[in-house]
C-alpha positions in Angstrom: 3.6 -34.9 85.9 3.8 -31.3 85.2 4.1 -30.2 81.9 5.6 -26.5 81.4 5.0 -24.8 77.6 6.8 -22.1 76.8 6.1 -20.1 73.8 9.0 -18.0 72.6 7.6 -14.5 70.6 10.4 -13.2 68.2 10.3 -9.3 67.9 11.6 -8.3 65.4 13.7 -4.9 64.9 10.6 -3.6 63.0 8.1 -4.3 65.7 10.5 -2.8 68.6 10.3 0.0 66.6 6.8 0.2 66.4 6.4 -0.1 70.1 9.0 2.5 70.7 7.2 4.8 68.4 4.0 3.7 70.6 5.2 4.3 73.5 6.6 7.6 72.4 3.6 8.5 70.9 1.5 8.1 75.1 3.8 9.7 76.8 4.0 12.8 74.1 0.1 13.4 74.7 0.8 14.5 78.3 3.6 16.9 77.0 1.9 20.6 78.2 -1.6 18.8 78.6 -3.3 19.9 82.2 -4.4 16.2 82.0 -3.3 14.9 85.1 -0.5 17.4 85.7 0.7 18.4 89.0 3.2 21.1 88.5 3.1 24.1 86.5 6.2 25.7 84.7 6.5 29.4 84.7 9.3 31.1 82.0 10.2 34.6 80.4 10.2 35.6 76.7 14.1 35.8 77.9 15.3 33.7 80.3 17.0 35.4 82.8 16.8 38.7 81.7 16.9 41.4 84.5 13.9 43.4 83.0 11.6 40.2 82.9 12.7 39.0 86.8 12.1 42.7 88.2 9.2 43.5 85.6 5.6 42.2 87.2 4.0 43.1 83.7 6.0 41.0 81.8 4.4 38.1 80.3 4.8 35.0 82.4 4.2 31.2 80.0 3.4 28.4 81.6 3.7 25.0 80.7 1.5 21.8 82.5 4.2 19.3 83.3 4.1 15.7 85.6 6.8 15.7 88.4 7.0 11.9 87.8 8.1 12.6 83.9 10.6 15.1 85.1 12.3 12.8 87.7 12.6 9.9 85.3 14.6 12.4 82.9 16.7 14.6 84.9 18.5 14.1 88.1 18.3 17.7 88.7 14.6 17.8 88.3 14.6 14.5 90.6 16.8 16.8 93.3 14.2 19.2 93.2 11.4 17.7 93.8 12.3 15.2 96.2 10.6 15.0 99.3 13.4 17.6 101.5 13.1 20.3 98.9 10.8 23.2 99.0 9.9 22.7 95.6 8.4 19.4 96.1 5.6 21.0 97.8 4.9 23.6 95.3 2.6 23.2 92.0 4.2 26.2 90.4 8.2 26.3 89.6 9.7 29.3 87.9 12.4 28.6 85.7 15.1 31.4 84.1 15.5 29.5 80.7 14.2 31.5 77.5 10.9 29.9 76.6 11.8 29.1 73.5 14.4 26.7 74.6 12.9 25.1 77.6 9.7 24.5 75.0 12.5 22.6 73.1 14.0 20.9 76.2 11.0 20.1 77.7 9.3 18.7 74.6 12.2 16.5 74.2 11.9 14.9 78.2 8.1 13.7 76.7 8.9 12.6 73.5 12.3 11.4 73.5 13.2 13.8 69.9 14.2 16.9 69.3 14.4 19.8 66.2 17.6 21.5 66.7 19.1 24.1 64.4 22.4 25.9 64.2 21.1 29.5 66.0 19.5 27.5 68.6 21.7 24.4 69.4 24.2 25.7 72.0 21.5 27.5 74.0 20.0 24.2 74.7 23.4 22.6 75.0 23.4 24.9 78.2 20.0 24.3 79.0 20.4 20.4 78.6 23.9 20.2 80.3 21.9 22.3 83.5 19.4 20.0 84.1 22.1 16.4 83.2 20.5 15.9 80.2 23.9 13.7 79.2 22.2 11.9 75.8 20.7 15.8 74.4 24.1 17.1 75.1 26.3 14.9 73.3 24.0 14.9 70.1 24.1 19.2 70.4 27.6 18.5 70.3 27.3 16.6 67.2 25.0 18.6 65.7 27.3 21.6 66.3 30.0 20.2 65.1 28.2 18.7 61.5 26.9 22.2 60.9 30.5 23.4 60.6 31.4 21.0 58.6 28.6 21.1 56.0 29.3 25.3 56.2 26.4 26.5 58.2 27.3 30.4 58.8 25.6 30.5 61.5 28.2 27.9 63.5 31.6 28.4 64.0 34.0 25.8 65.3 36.1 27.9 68.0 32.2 27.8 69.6 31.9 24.2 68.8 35.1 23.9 70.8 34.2 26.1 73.4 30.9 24.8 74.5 32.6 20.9 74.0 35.1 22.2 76.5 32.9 23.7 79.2 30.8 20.9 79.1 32.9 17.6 79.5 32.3 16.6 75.5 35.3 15.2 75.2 34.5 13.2 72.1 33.8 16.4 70.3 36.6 18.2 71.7 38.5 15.9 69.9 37.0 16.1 67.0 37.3 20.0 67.3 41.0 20.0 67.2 40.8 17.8 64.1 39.3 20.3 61.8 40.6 23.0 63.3 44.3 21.7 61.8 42.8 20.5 58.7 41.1 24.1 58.4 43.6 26.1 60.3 43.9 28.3 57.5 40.3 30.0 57.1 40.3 29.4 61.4 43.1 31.4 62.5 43.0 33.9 60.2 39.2 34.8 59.8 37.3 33.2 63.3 35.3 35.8 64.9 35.3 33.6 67.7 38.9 32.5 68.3 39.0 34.9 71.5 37.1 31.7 73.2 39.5 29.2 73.4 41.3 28.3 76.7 44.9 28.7 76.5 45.4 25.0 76.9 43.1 24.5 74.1 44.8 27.6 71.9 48.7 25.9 72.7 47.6 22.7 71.9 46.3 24.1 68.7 49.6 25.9 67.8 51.9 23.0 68.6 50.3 21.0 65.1 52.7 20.7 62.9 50.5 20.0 60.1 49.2 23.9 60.1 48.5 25.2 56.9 49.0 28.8 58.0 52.3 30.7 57.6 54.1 31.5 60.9 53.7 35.4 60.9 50.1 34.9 60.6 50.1 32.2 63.4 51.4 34.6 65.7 49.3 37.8 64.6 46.2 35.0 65.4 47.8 34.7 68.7 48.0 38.1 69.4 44.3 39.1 68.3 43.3 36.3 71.0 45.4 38.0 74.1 43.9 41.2 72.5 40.3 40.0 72.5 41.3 39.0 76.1 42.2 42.3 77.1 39.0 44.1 75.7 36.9 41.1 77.7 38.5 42.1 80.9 38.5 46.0 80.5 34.6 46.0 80.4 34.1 44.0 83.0 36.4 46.9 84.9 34.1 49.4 83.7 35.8 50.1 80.6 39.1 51.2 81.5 36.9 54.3 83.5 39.0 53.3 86.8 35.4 52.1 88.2 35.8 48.4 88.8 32.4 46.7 87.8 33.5 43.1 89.4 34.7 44.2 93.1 36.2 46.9 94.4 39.0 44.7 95.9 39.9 43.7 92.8 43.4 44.8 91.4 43.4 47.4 89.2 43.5 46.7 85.2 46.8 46.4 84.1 48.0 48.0 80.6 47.5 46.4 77.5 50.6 45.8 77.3 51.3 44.3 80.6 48.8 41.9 80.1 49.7 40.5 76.2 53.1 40.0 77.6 51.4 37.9 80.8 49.2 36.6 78.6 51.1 35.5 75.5 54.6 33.9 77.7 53.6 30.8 77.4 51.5 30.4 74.0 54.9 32.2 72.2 56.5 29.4 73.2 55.0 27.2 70.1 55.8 30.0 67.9 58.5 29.3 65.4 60.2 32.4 64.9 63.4 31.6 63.2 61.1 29.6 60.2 60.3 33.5 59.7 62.5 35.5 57.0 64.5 38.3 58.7 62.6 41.0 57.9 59.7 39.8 59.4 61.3 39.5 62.1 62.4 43.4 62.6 59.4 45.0 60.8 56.7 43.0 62.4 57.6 40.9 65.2 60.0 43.1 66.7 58.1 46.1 66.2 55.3 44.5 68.7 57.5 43.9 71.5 56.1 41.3 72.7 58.8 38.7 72.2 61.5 38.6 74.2 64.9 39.4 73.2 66.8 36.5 73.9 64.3 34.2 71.2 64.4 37.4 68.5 68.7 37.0 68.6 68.4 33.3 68.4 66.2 33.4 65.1 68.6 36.3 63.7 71.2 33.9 64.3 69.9 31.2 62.4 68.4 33.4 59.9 72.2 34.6 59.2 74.2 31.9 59.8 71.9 28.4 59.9 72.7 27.9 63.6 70.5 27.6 66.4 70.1 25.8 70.3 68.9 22.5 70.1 66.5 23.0 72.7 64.8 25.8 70.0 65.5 23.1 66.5 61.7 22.6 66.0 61.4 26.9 65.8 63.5 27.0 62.5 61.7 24.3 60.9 58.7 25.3 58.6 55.6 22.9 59.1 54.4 20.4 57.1 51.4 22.2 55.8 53.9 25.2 54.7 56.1 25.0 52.1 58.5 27.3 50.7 59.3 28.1 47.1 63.2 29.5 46.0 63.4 32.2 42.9 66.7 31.4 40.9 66.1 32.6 37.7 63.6 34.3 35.5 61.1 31.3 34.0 62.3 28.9 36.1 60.2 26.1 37.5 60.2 27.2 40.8 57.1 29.5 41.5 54.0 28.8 43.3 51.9 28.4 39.7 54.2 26.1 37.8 53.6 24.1 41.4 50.3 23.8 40.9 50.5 23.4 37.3 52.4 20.0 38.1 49.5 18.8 41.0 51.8 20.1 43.6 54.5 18.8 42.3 52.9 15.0 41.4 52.7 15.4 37.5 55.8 15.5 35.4 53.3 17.0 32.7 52.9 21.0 33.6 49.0 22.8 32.2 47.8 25.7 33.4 46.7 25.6 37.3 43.6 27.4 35.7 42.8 24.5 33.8 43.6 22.2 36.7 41.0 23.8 38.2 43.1 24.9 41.2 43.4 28.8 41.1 41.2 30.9 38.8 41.8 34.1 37.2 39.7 37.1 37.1 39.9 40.8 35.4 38.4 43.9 35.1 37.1 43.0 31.7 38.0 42.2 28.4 38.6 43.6 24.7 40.0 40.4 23.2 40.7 37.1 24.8 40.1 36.0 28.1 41.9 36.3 31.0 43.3 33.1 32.2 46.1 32.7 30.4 47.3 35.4 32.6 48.4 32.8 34.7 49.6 30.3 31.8 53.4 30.1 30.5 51.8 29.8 26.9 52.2 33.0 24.6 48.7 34.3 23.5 47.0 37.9 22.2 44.9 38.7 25.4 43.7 42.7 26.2 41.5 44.5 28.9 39.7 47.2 27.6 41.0 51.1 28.2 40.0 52.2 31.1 41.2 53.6 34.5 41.8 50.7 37.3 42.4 47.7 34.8 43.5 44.6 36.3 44.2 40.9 36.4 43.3 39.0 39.6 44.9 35.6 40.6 42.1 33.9 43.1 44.2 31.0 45.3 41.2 29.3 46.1 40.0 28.7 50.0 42.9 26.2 50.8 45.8 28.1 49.9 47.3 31.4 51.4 50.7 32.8 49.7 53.9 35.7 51.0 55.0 36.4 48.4 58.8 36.7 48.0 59.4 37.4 44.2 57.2 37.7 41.2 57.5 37.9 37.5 55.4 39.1 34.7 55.9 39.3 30.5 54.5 41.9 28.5 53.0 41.0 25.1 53.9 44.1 23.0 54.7 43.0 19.7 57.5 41.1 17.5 59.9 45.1 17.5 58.4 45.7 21.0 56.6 48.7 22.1 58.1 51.0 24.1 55.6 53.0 24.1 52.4 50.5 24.9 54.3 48.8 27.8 53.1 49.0 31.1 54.9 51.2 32.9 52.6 52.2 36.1 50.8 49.3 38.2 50.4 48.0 41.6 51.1 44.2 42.5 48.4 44.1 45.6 47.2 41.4 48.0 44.2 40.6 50.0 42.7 38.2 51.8 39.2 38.7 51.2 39.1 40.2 47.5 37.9 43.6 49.3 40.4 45.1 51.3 44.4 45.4 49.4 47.5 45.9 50.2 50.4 47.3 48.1 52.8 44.5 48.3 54.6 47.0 45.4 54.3 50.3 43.6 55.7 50.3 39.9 56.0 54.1 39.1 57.7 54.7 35.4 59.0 51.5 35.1 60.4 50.5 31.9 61.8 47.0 32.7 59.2 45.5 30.3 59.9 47.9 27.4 60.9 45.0 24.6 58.0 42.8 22.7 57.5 39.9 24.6 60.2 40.7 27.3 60.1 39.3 31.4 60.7 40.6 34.2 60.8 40.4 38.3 60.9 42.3 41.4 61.3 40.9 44.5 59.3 41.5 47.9 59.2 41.7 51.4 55.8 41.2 52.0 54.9 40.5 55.5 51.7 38.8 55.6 50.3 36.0 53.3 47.0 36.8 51.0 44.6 34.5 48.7 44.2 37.2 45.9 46.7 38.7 44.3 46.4 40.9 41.5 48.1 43.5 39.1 46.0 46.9 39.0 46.8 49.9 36.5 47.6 53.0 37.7 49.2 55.1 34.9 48.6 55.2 31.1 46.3 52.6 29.8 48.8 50.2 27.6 47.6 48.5 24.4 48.5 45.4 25.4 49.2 43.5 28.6 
């Protein structure tokens, strides 16, 4: 009779770690150790860099590597030095990857962990996705796209996207579009990198209706991509010189405007023109001509009249991260501030958005008070000193963007009035970055707030949206504002 013991060892979680750390820890020692290596790795300062390839004093680093280690981790390395290639006979391999990066990627083959940060992550994205590296590339890709997110300046998320596109992540492509809607706003109109999305990508983008960016400043995004385009292709054609840099059977470069109205036919198409007030229409968009005719006539048409093809409805409707606010009278409860002073409408209950914590107001200084009750429906004794350029700044915040249509202000003066104290000379400006303004409108003698404690409102026809507004002084200093 044979008797069989088996004895059953539980491992636990803790103890696979530990031998995972172990055996991470052997294979590490042989990472650049000559100790039983058979192939040497030669790289440049640069990578491929014309100057180190043609340069024989260039410095040349090497690196002691195991052609058994690089098999196991990359089916390109396993390609190369299989028994039919020439390399597998060699014991030095030069490779045209910076040697910062292939330090980093070939560190990471031994030891199974990698340091990444956000100026060096896509460069070994490329380097990783070169040599099938399928595990380093999707956590770049994660990496990249949690530096955006926690604000890293040195990541953007139109690269995010484009490096997720042009190499198979779909998971994070994905996840790209998703906080490019949710961000839309800061994306589209401040990206330095929004020239590198695909035109699939770019439409797919535009057709979210949950945008927060107002239409005009969709399509002036749109335009600064086929622009961006444009400037791309004339320096590979030798700048426009007439020299073509890419072959000389190459057609020749087409005008700038030849190739927006190429490029754009098809991304206009999620562009919805008549959601756009009718003189943005003729004093922007039209003035671009870049939009044909036929569309321009059909969002007049519903601009004057409220009719429009039902093949084009989804053009005159405003999306549902826009929303539009009506003026009817002087102090009503229409504006953008009483809005936020009710939690976007939610709260029955109206306070100052200031104190909601939602805008904040800013001035040039003060004499007497402080300055956000500029922004307030409450009366109150408030006063910027005297001197040349004195204003009052309303700061949106990083979520919202405003055109502004119409816009009101009272004058404090006092119980008789003051004719004389009034403002009478004062710019309402925008901007989008707090640096550079616009003059949305230019108040020159203006004596429509000549009585103590009077209101008053102009209307606009601004074009483009801004975060900061602000009134600036231009004329006589006023006692009181």
């Amino acid at each position: 009779m044979k008797i069989q013991l088996i004895s059953k060892i539980m491992v636990t979680s803790m103890g696979k770690n530990r031998l995972r750390k172990k055996y991470c820890s052997d294979f590490t020692h042989y990472f650049n150790n000559s100790e039983l290596s058979d192939i040497i790795i030669q790289v440049t300062e640069n990578g491929w860099d014309p100057e180190d390839m043609m340069s024989k004093s260039k410095d040349k680093y090497e690196f002691f590597a195991h052609k058994f280690v690089l098999s196991a981790r990359s089916p390109v390395f396993m390609k190369m030095l299989s028994s039919s290639m020439i390399e597998s006979k060699q014991t030095q391999l030069e490779i045209h990857f910076p040697k910062s990066i292939f330090y980093m990627i070939l560190k990471y083959m031994y030891s199974g962990s990698i340091e990444l940060d956000s100026q060096s992550v896509l460069d070994v994205l490329a380097t990783a996705d070169f040599y099938n590296l399928e595990d380093l590339k999707e956590f770049c890709g994660w990496f990249s796209l949690r530096s955006c997110m926690e604000g890293d300046k040195d990541m953007d998320i139109c690269k995010v996207l484009h490096s997720a596109e042009q190499y198979g992540l779909e998971k994070i492509k994905v996840l790209c579009f998703d906080y490019i809607t949710q961000h839309s706003m800061d994306i589209l109109l401040s990206s330095p990198n929004w020239h590198l999305l695909t035109e699939e990508s770019l439409i797919s983008i535009l057709d979210q209706d949950n945008l927060r960016v107002p239409e005009v400043e969709i399509f002036d995004s749109l335009v600064r991509w086929a622009q961006k385009q444009y400037a791309i292709l004339k320096d590979l054609h030798g700048g426009g010189s007439g020299k073509n840099c890419i072959n000389s059977s190459e057609p020749p470069l087409p005008t700038q405007e030849e190739f927006l109205k190429r490029k754009l036919s098809k991304p206009l198409k999620s562009i919805r023109f008549a959601s756009m007030y009718p003189y943005q229409l003729s004093d922007h968009i039209e003035q671009t001509e870049l939009v044909d005719k036929d569309i321009l006539y059909e969002a007049y048409r519903y601009s004057a009249a409220g009719v429009i093809h039902p093949r084009h409805l989804t053009s005159s409707q405003l999306r549902q991260g826009v929303k539009e606010f009506q003026f009817e009278s002087l102090n009503d409860q229409n504006g953008v501030l009483y809005y936020f002073g009710t939690l976007e409408g939610q709260d029955d209950t109206y306070d100052s958005p200031v104190t909601r914590k939602i805008i904040k107001v800013t001035s040039s200084s003060m004499s007497i008070g402080y300055p956000h009750p500029f922004a307030g429906r409450i009366s109150t004794n408030m006063y910027t000193d005297k001197q040349d350029n004195s204003y009052y700044c309303v700061d949106l915040g990083t979520n919202y963007v405003l055109c502004p249509t119409y816009y009101s202000m009272r004058y404090g003066g006092d119980s008789q009035g003051s004719i004389y104290a009034a403002p009478k000379n004062w710019q309402f400006q925008g901007s989008l970055d707090g640096v550079e303004w616009k003059v949305l409108k230019d108040h020159q003698n203006d004596m429509s707030l000549k009585e103590g404690y009077s209101i008053a409102g102009w209307e606009l026809k601004s074009i483009h949206s801004y975060r900061y507004l602000r009134i600036l002084q231009t004329g006589p200093k006023p006692k009181k504002w």
